[in-house]
C-alpha positions in Angstrom: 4.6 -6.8 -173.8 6.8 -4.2 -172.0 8.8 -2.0 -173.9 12.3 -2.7 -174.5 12.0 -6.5 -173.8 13.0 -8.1 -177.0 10.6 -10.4 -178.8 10.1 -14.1 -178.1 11.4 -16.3 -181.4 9.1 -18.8 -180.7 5.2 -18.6 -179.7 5.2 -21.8 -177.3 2.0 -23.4 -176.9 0.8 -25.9 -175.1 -1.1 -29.4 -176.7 -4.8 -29.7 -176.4 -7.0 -32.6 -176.1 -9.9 -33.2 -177.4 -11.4 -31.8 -174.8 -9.7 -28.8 -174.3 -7.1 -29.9 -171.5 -3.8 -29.4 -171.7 -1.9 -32.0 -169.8 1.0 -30.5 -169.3 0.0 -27.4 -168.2 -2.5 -29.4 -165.6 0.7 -31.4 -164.7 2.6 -28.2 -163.9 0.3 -27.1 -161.6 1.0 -30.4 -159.6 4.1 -29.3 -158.9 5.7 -27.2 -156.4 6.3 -23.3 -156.7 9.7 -24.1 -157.1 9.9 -26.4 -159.7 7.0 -24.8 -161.4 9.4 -21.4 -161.6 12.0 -23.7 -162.8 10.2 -25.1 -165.9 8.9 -22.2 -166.6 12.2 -20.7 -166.8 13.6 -23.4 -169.3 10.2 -22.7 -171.2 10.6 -18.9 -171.4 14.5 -19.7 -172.6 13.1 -22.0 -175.1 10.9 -19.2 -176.3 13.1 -16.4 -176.3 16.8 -18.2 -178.0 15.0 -21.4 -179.2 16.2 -25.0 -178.5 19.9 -24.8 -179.1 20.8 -21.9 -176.9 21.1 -24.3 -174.0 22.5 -27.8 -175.2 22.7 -29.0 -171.8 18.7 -29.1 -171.1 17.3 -28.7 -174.5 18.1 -32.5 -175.9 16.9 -33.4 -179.7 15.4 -36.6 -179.4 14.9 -37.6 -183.4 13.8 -35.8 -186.2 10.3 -34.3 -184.7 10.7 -34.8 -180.6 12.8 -33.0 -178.4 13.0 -32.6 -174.9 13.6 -30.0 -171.7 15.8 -31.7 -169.2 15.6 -31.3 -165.4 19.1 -31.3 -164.6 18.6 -30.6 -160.9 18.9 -33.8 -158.5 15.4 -35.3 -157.6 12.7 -36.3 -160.0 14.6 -35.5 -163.0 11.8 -33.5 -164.9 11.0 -34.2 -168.6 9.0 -31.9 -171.3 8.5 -33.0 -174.7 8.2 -30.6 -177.8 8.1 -30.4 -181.1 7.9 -28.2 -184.1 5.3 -26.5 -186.4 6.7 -24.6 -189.3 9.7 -22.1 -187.9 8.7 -20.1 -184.7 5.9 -22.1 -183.0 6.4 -24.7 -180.7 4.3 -27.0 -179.1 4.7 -28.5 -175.5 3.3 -32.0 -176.1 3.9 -34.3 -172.9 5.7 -34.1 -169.6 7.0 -36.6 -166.8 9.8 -37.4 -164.7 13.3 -39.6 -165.6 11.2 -43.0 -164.3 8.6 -43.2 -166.9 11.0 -41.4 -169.7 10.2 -44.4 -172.4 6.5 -44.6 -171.5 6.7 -40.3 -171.7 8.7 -40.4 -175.3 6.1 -42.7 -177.1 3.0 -40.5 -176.0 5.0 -37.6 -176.7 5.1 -38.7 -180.5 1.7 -40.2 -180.6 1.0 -36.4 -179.9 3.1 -34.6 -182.8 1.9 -37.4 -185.3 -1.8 -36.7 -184.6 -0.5 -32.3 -184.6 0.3 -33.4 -188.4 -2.5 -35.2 -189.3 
């Protein structure tokens, strides 16, 4: 890190299969440069002032799950994340506005199996 930055509040990290893949990192890289620099930007707030800096696209969904809103108009861009202790976060699922119920109950499956 460069000097005089200030330090992130959160480590983000990204959830891994089984496997090894991450999804959502695979899924960025589907995207265009553009929206992949606009995520990324919502992540990197996310790490740096944490989820309530920006009410508008940081959204608490219940207890564990929230969510980075794509506010722009289009495909309405959705990342799920969730909690471990105090200053890690992990990026569990991602999708757009259309399959937003389908995206919500994978995105839990994934914190309840980070728990287990």
């Amino acid at each position: 890190m460069r000097q005089g930055l200030p330090k992130p509040g959160y480590e983000v990290f990204f959830w891994i299969t089984d496997k090894g893949r991450k999804p959502v990192a695979d899924w960025m890289k589907t995207l265009s440069t553009e929206d992949r620099k606009y995520l990324g930007g919502l992540l990197r707030d996310l790490a740096y002032d944490g989820p309530l800096s920006r009410p508008k696209f940081f959204k608490h969904l219940n207890e564990q799950l929230w969510e980075i809103r794509d506010l722009r108009k289009g495909a309405g861009f959705r990342i799920y994340f969730g909690f471990d202790g105090k200053t890690i976060c992990i990026v569990v699922h991602a999708g757009e506005k259309s399959s937003q119920a389908r995206d919500i109950k994978l995105a839990k499956v994934r914190l309840r199996q980070l728990e287990d």
